[in-house]
C-alpha positions in Angstrom: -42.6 -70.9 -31.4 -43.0 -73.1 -35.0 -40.6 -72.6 -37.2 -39.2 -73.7 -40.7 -36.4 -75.8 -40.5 -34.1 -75.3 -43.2 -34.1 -77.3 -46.4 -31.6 -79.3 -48.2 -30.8 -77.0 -51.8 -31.4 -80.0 -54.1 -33.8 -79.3 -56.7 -35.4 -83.0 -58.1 -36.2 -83.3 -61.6 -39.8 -82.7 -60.7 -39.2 -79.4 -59.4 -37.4 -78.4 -62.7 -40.2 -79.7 -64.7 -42.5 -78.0 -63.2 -40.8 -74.9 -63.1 -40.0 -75.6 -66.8 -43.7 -75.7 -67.1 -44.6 -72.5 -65.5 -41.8 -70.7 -67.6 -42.8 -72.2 -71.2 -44.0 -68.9 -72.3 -40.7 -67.4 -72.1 -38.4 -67.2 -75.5 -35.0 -66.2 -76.2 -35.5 -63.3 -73.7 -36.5 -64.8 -70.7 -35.6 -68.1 -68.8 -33.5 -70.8 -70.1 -33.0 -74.2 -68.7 -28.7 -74.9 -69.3 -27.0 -77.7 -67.9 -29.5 -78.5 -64.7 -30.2 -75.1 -64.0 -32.1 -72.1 -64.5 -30.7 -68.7 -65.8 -32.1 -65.3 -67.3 -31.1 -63.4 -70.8 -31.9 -59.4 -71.0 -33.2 -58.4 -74.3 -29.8 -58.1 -75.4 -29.1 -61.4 -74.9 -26.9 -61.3 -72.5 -27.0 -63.7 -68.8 -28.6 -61.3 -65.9 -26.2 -61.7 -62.9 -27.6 -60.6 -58.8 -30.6 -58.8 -59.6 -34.3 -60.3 -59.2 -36.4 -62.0 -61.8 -40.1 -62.8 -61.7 -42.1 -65.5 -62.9 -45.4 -65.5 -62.0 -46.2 -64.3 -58.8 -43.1 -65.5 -57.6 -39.7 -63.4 -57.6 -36.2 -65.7 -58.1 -32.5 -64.5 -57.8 -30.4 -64.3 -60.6 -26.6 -65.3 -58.8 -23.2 -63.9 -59.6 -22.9 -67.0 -62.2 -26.1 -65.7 -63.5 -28.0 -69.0 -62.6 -30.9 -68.9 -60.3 -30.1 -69.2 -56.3 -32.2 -71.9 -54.3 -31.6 -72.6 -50.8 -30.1 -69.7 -50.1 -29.7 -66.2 -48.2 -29.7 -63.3 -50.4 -28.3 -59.7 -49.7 -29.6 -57.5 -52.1 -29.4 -53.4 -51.3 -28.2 -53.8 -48.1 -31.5 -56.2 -47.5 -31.8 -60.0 -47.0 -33.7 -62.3 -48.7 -34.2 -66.2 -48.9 -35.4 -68.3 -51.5 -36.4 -71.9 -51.2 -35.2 -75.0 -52.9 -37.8 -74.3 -56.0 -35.9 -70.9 -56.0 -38.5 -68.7 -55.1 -38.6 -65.6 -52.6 -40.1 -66.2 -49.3 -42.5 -64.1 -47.8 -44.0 -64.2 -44.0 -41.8 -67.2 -43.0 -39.0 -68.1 -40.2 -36.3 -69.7 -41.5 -33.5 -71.1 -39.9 -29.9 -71.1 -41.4 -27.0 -73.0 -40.6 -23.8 -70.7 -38.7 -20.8 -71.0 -40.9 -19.2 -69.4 -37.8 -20.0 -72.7 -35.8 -17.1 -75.0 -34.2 -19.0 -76.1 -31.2 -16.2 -75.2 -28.6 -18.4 -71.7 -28.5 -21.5 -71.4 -26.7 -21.9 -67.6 -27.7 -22.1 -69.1 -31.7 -25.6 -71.3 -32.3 -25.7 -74.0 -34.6 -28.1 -71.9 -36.8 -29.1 -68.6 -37.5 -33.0 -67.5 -37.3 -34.5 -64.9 -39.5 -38.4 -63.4 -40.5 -39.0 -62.9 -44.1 -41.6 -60.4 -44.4 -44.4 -59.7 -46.5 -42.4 -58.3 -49.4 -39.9 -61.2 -49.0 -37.6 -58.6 -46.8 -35.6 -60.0 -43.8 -36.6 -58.0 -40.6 -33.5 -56.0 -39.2 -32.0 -53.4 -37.3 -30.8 -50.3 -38.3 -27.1 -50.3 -38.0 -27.2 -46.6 -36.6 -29.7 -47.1 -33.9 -28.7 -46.5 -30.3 -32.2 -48.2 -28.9 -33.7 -51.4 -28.6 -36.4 -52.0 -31.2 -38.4 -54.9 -31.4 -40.6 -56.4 -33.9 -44.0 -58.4 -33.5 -44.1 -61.3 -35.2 -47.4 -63.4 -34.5 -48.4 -62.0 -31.4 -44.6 -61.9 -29.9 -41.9 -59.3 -30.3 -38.3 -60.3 -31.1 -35.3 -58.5 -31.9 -32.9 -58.3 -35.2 -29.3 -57.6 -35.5 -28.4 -55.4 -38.7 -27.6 -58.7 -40.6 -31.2 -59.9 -39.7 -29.8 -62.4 -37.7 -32.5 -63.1 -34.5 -31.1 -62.1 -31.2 -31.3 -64.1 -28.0 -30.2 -64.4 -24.3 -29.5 -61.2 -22.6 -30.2 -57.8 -25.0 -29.1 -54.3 -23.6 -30.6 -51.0 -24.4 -29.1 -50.4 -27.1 -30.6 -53.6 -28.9 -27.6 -55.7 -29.1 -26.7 -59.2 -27.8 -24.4 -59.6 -24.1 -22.5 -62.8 -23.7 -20.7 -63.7 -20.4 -21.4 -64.4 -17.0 -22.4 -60.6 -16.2 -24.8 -60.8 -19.3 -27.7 -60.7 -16.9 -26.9 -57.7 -14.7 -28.9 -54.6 -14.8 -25.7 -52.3 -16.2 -25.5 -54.8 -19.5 -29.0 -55.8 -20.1 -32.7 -54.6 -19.8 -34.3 -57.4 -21.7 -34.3 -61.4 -22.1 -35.4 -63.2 -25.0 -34.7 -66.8 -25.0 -32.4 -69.3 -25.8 -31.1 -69.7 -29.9 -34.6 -71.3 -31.2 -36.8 -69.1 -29.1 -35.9 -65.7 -29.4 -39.2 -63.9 -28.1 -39.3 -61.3 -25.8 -39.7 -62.4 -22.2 -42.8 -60.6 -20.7 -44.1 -61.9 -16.8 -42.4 -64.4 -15.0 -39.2 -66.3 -15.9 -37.2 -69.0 -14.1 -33.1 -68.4 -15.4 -29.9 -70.0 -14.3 -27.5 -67.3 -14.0 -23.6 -67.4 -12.8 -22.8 -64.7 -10.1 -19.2 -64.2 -10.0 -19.6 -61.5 -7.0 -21.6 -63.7 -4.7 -18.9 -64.3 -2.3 -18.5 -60.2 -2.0 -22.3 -59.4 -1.4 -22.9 -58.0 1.9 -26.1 -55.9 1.4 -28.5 -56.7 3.3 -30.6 -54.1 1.8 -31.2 -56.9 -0.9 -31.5 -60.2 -0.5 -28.5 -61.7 1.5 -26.3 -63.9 0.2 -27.1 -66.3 3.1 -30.2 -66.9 0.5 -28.3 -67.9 -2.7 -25.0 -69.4 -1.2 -23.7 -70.1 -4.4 -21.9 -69.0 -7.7 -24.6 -70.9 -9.7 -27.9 -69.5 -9.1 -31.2 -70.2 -10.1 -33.3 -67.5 -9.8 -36.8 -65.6 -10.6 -36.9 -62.2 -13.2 -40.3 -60.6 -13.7 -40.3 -59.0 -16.9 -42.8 -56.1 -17.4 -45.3 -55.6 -20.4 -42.5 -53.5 -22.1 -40.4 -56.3 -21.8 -38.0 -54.7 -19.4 -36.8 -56.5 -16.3 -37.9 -54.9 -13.3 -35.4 -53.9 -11.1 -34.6 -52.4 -7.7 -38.2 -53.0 -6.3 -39.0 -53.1 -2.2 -43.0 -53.6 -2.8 -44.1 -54.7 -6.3 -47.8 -55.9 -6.5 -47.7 -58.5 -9.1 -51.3 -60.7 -9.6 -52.0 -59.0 -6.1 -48.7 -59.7 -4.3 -46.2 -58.1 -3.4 -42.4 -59.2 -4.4 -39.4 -57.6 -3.8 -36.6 -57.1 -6.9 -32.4 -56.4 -6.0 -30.5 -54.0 -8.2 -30.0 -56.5 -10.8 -33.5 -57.9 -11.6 -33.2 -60.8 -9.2 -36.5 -61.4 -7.4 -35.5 -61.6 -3.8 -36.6 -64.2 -1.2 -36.4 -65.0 2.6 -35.1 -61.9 4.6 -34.6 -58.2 3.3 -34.2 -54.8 4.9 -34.4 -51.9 2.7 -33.0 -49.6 5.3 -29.8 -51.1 7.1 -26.6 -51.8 5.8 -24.3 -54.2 8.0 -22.6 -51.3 9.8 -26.1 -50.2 11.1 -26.7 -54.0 11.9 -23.9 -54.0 14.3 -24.7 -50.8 16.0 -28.8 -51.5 16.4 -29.2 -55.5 15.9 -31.7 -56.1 18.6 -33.9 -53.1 18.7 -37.6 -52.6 17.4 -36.9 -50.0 14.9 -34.0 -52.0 13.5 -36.4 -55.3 13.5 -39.8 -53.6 11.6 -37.3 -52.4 8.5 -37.3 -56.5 7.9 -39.6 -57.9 5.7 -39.8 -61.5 4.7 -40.5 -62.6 1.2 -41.1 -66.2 1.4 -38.6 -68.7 -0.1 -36.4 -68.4 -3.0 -39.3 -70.4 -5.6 -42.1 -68.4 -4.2 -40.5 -65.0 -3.0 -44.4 -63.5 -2.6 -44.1 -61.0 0.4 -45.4 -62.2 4.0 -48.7 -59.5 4.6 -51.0 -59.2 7.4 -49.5 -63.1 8.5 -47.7 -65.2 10.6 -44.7 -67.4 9.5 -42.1 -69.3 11.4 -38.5 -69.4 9.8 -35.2 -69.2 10.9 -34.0 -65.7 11.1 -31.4 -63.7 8.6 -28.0 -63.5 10.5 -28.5 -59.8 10.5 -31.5 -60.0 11.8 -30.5 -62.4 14.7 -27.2 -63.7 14.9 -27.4 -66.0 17.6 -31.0 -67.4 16.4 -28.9 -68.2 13.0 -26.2 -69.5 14.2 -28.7 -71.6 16.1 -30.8 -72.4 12.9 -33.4 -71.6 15.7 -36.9 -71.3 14.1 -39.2 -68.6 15.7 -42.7 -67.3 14.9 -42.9 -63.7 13.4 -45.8 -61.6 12.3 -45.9 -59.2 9.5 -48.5 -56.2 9.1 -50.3 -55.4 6.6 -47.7 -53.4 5.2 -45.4 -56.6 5.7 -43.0 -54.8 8.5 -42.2 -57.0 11.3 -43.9 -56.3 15.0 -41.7 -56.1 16.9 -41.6 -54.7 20.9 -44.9 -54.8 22.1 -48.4 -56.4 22.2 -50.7 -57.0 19.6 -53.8 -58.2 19.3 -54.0 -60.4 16.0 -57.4 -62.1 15.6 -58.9 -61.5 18.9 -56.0 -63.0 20.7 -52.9 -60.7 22.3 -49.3 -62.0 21.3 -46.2 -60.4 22.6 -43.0 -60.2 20.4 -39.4 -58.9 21.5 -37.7 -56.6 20.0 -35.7 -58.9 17.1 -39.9 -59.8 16.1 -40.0 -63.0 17.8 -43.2 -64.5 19.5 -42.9 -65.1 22.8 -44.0 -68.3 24.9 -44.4 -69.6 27.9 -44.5 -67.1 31.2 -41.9 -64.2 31.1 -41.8 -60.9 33.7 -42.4 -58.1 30.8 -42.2 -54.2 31.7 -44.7 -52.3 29.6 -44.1 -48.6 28.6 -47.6 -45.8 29.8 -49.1 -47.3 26.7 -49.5 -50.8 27.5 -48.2 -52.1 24.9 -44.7 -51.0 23.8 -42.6 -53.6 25.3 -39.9 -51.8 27.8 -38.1 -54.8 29.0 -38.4 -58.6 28.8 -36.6 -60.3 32.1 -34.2 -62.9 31.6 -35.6 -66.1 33.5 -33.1 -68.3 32.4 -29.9 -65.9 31.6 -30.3 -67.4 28.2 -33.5 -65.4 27.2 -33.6 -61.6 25.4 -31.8 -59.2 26.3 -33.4 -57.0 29.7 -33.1 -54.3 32.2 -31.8 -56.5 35.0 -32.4 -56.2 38.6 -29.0 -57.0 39.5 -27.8 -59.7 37.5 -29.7 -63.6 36.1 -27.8 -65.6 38.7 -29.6 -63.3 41.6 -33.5 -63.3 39.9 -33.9 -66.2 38.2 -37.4 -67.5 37.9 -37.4 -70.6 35.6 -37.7 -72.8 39.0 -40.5 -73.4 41.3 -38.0 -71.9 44.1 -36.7 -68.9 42.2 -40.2 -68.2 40.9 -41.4 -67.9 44.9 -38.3 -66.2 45.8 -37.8 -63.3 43.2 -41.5 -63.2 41.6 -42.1 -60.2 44.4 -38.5 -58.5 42.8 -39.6 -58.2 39.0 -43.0 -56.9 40.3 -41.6 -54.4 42.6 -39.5 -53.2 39.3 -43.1 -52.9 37.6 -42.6 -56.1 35.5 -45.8 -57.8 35.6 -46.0 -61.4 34.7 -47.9 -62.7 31.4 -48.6 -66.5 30.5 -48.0 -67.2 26.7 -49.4 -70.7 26.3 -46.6 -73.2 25.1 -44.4 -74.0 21.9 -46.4 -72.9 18.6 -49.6 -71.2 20.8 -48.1 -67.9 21.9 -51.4 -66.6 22.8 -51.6 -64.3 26.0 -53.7 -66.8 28.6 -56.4 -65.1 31.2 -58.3 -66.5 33.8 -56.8 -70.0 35.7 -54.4 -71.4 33.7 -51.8 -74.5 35.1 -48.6 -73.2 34.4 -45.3 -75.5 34.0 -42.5 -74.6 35.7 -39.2 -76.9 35.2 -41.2 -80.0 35.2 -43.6 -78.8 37.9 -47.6 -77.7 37.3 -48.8 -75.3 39.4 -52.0 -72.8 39.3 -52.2 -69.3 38.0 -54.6 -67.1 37.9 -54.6 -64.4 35.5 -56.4 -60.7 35.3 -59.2 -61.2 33.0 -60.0 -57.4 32.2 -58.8 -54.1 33.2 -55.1 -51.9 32.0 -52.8 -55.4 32.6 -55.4 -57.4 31.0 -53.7 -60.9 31.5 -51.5 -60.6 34.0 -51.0 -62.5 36.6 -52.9 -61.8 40.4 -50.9 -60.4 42.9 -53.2 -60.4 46.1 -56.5 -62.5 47.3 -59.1 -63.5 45.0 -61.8 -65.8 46.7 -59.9 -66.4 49.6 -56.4 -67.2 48.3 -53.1 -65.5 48.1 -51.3 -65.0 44.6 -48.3 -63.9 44.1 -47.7 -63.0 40.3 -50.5 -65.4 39.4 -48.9 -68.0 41.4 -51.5 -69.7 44.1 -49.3 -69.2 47.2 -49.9 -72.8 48.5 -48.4 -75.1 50.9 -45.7 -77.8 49.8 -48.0 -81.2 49.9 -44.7 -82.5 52.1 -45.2 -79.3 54.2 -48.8 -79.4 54.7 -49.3 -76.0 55.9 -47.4 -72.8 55.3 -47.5 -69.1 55.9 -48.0 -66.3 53.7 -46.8 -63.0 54.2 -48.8 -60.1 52.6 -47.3 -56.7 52.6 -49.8 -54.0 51.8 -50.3 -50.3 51.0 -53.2 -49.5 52.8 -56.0 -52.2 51.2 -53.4 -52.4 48.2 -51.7 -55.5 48.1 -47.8 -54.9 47.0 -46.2 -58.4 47.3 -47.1 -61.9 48.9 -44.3 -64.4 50.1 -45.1 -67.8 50.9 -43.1 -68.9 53.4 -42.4 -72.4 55.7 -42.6 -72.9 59.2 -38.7 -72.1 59.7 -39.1 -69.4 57.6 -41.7 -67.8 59.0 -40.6 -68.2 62.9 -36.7 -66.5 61.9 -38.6 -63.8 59.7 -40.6 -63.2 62.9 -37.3 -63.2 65.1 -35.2 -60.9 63.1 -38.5 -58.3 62.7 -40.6 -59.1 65.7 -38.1 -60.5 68.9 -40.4 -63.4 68.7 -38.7 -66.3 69.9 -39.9 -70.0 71.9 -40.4 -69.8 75.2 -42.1 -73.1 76.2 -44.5 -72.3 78.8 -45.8 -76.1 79.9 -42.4 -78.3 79.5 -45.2 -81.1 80.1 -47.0 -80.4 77.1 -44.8 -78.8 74.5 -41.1 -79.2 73.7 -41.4 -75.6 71.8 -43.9 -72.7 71.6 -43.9 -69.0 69.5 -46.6 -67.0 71.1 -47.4 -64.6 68.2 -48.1 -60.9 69.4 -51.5 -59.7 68.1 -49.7 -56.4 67.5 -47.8 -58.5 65.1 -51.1 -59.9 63.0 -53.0 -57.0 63.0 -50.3 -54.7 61.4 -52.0 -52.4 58.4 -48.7 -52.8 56.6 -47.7 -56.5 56.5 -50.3 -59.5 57.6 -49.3 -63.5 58.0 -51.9 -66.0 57.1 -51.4 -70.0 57.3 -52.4 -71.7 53.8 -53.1 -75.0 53.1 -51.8 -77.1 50.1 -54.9 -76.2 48.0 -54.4 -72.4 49.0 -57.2 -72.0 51.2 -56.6 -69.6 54.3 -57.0 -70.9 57.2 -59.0 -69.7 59.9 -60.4 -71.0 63.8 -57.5 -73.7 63.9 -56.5 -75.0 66.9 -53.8 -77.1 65.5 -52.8 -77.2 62.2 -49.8 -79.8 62.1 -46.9 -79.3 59.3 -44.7 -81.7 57.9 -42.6 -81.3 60.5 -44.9 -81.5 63.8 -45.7 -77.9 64.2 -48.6 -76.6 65.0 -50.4 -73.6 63.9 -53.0 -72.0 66.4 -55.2 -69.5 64.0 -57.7 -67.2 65.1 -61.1 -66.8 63.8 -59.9 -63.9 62.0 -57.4 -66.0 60.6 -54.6 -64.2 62.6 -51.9 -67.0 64.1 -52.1 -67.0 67.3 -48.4 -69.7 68.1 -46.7 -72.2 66.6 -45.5 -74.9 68.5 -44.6 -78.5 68.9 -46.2 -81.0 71.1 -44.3 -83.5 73.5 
């Protein structure tokens, strides 16, 4: 905003001549130069003192010496009034005057005083009775006077009047902002303040923006002032230029994490459940603060939304709708691909054994691969079903599943994307094949039974060790349903059929073998359970009359692939 800067009150000999000039009309009554000045006589002669003479079309102030004011503030019938250093009465002008009341030690007192002389020369003011803010537009912008005319700045309150101190800002003092000392207009939209928040140490609702955010006494932060020039407060969803911000009790436009709905005693009590999660939303950071819609972001969770991910400074991948809640618990297909999320809203990765409620899609139950994962419905505890080795995938894959945890493939790090179809899998260090459903109720995942000839076992291709050569997998079955698949080495599979069957070696021809397992066909041909011998690509084998493993056994497999013995030659 341009305005006058104040004028020395020196009037040069020019300026009386002139003046002299335009007043040479006048006679005894009338203007008089005496001793470097102007004054006025009445018709009785005698020296006008603090009333208004014109000359002109330009009004001049008699003084309390009688001599005409220049340079100066005027009060005049509970009015102000300026005139300039000629004298004269200004009309439609800022003009800035110096603060007697200034010492510089305080920051509440400017160096000068603004004030708007109106068209009849009138300072604009307030009403000294008035309980209400009221401004006045001056070129476009509104400002605000106090009952000396003085312009107001900084922090104003309802009732029109000027708050000072480090509280100035909060919604209980003010409603409106207008500036520092030489600006003084009205705030409307967008404004960037420093503020001092003397209660920031104390703030512990999270239903506003936590003070994880603003860790600070000395704060920077965003106000949106609305066309009425009132800050807008205590906002969850304001669409602003099509966005949607959220505003705390006192005007401060939130950023990063905020839950409307929770307090920290429901925080403790339901941390780590959906419903808890989808109250979240996330507002970007603390110079944007433009609500996450319809959109993925990656961040490091609030501490009340996941304490251990914070404490972590662990950055995860979350997905807001479009009403900006968190998913949270389930599957969802975002742009033609299907991502999984747990219940704090993170995406998930990698492979993970997830339960599925009669929907398919609320998430029941994530299992813990790793006893470092999310929290699960365990089989008996991590240290019995782990699954983040090759070994403990093979050994309790067959567990989750019997608990109706089906296996799901996630792609890696920043993907997250559900995988169908063959996929190679790493597990601690170690690739294997997958194979994963492409269509149908458990759409992605993983086989468990026999597609084109080979045994999988929660996606996993049941294959032979390449050190073992061959192996044996055991397929229990429910009528043509198959329930689990265990691949299993020679050792393994010659005590499973001593402990189930009697079978043990009884060497027939001590001149040809050293050992020999005659399987009974009773055995092989069970409906309920069925042994096949794989090779290290997976393929069943079948009309082998010695199929060696890596340790100089030998498989003898039927046409119909059932194994006939295992035994060793001498």
């Amino acid at each position: 905003m341009r305005k006058q800067t104040k004028l020395v009150a020196v009037l040069s000999t020019a300026a009386l001549l002139a003046l002299g000039a335009s007043m040479s009309s006048f006679a005894a009554t009338g203007w008089q130069e005496e001793n470097g000045t102007w004054v006025y006589y009445d018709k009785n002669g005698d020296t006008v003192t603090e009333k208004w003479a014109k000359s002109g079309d330009n009004w001049f102030y008699l003084n309390e010496d009688g001599e005409m004011a220049t340079d100066a503030l005027v009060e005049y019938n509970d009015n102000y009034y300026y005139v300039d250093e000629n004298g004269s009465m200004v009309a439609n002008k800022w003009v800035s005057i110096e603060n007697d009341n200034y010492d510089g030690d305080d920051d509440n007192e400017p160096v000068n005083h603004w004030y708007y002389f109106g068209a009849n020369g009138k300072a604009y003011k307030s009403s000294s009775s008035s309980n209400t803010a009221s401004f006045k537009t001056i070129n476009g912008k509104k400002y605000i006077f106090d009952d000396e005319a003085k312009m107001l700045y900084g922090w104003i309150n309802e009732s029109g009047q000027r708050e000072t101190g480090d509280d100035a800002w909060r919604t209980d003092n003010s409603l409106y902002y207008c500036g520092d000392e030489n600006d003084g207009a009205q705030a409307n939209g967008w404004v960037f303040l420093h503020i001092t928040d003397n209660q920031w140490e104390s703030t512990e609702d999270i239903g506003v923006s936590s003070k994880n955010t603003f860790d600070d006494e000395e704060q920077d932060r965003w106000f949106y002032f609305k066309g009425n020039g009132k800050k807008m407060v205590d906002k969850k969803g304001e669409t602003i230029n099509g966005k949607k911000y959220s505003f705390d009790e006192d005007g401060r436009m939130n950023a990063e994490w905020v839950n409307w709905d929770a307090t920290p005693t429901t925080a403790t009590a339901t941390q780590g459940t959906a419903a808890y999660t989808k109250g979240f939303r996330y507002y970007g950071s603390p110079e944007d603060g433009a609500r996450v819609t319809k959109g993925w972001f990656q961040v490091v969770p609030d501490s009340y939304l996941s304490e251990d991910d914070y404490n972590d400074d662990s950055e995860n991948w979350y997905y807001s709708d479009k009403d900006g809640k968190l998913v949270a618990g389930e599957m969802k297909t975002i742009n033609g691909k299907k991502y999984a999320f747990n219940n704090s809203g993170v995406m998930l990765d990698g492979f993970r054994f997830i339960k599925l409620a009669s929907d398919n899609k609320t998430i029941s139950a994530i299992a813990n691969k790793d006893t470092k994962d999310e929290p699960t419905v365990k089989l008996v505890s991590d240290s019995d079903y782990k699954f983040d080795t090759t070994d403990g995938f093979k050994k309790h894959a067959s567990s989750w599943e019997a608990s109706d945890y089906k296996l799901y493939y996630f792609g890696s790090g920043d993907d997250g994307s559900m995988k169908i179809n063959k996929q190679n899998v790493d597990i601690d260090g170690d690739s294997h094949s997958f194979l994963f459903n492409k269509s149908g109720s458990f759409k992605g995942a993983g086989k468990t039974g026999i597609d084109n000839k080979k045994y999988y076992q929660s996606g996993m291709l049941m294959a032979a060790d390449k050190d073992d050569k061959y192996a044996v997998v055991k397929v229990n079955k429910t009528g043509s349903n198959v329930n689990y698949v265990q691949i299993m080495t020679t050792d393994e599979f010659l005590k499973d059929m001593e402990d189930n069957f009697n079978v043990v070696s009884v060497v027939t021809d001590t001149n040809k073998y050293s050992e020999e397992y005659t399987i009974p066909a009773a055995v092989t041909d069970s409906a309920t359970v069925e042994y096949r011998v794989v090779n290290t690509s997976g393929t069943v084998q079948k009309s082998k009359s010695k199929a060696k493993d890596g340790n100089d056994r030998c498989y003898e497999v039927a046409s119909n692939g059932n194994i006939v013995r295992v035994f060793v030659e001498n």
